[in-house]
C-alpha positions in Angstrom: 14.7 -1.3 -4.4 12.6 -1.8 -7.3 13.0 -5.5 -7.7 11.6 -5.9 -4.1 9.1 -3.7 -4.8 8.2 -5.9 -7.8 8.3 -9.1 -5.9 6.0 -8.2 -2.9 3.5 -6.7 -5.8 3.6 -10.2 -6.5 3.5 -11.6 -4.0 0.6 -9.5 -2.5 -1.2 -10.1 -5.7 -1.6 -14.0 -5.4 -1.6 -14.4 -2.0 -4.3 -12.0 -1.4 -6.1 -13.8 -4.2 -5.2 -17.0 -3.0 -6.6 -16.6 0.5 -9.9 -14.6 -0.6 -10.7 -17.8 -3.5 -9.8 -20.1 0.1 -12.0 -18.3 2.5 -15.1 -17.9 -0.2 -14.4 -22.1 -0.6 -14.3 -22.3 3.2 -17.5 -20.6 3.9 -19.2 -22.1 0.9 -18.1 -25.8 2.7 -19.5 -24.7 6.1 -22.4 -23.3 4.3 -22.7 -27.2 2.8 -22.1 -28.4 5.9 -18.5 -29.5 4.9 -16.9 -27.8 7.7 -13.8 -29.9 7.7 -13.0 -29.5 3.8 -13.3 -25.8 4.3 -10.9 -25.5 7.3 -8.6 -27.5 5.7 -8.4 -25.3 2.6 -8.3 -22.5 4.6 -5.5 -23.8 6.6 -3.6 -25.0 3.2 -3.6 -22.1 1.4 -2.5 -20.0 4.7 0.8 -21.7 4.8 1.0 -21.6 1.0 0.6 -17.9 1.0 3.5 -17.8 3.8 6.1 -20.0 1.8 5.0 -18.3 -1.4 6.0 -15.1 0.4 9.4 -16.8 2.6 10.2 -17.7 -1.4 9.7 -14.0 -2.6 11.9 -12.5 0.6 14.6 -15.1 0.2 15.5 -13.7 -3.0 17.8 -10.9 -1.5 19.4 -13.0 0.8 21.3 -15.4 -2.1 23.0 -11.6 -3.8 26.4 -10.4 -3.3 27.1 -13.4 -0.9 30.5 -16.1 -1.8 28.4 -19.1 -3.8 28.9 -21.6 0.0 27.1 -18.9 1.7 24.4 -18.8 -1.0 24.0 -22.2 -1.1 24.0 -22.7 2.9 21.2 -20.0 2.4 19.4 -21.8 0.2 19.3 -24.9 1.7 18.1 -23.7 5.0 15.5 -22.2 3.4 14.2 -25.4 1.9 14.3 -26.8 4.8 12.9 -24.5 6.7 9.9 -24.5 4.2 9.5 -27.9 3.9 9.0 -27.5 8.0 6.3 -25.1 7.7 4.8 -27.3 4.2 4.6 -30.1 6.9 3.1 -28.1 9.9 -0.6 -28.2 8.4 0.1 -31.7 7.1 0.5 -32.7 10.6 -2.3 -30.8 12.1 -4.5 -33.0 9.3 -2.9 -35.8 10.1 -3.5 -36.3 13.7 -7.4 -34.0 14.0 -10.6 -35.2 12.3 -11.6 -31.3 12.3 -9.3 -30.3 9.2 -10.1 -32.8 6.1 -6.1 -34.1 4.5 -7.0 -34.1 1.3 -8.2 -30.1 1.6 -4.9 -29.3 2.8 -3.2 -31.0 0.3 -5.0 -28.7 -2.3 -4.6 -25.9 -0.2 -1.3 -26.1 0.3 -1.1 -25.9 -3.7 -3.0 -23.1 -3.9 -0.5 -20.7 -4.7 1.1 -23.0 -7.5 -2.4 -23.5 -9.1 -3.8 -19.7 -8.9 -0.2 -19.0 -11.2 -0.5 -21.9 -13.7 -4.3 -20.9 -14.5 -3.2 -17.7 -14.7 -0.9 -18.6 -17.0 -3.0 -21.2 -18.8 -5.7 -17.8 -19.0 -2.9 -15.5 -20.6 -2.1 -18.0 -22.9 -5.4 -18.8 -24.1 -6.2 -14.9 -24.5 -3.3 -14.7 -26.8 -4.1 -17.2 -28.8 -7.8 -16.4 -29.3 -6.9 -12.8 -30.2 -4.3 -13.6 -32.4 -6.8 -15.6 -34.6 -9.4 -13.5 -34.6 -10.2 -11.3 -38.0 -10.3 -7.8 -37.2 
């Protein structure tokens, strides 16, 4: 299917970037001697790359199905995310080796890396569409 094809493009694209910007953050932490900070955005932005990507693979599931079984799916599926959103809060939560706060940002990671892209496009657009050629 090209629509499936599309969407793990997707979301190969930001998750891969996602997880490289978290693990260059991570070292540069351990490097500072912030070793919890950087485990903690590393650990974030794991399980934002996963329930960017359960997101994505959901998508079939909610087509050709009555609109009860759709929304049974769809409901599971939040709460099945909302189980894994809470795994790494958890795991901050109760160990001093992962800082909270990190994982917080981390588990935004994905959300961030697609408004700044955005934010970029838009302000691309704008400055070439002023310019005088």
């Amino acid at each position: 299917m090209k629509i499936m094809g599309t969407v793990r493009e997707t979301e190969r694209k930001y998750g891969t970037f996602a997880l490289s910007f978290a693990v260059a953050a991570g070292i540069v932490c351990f490097l500072l001697g912030l070793k919890p900070i950087g485990k903690g955005l590393v650990l974030g932005s794991l399980f934002s790359v996963i329930n960017f990507t359960l997101i994505g693979e959901s998508l079939p599931m909610r087509i050709g199905h009555s609109r009860k079984k759709v929304t049974g799916i769809a409901f599971m599926m939040i709460l099945l995310r909302y189980a894994l959103m809470a795994a790494p809060l958890g795991v901050g939560i109760k160990m001093n080796q992962f800082n909270l706060a990190a994982i917080i940002a981390g588990l935004f990671s994905v959300q961030l890396l697609i408004m700044a892209e955005h934010i970029f496009r838009l302000i691309i657009m704008r400055t070439r569409n002023n310019q005088v050629l």
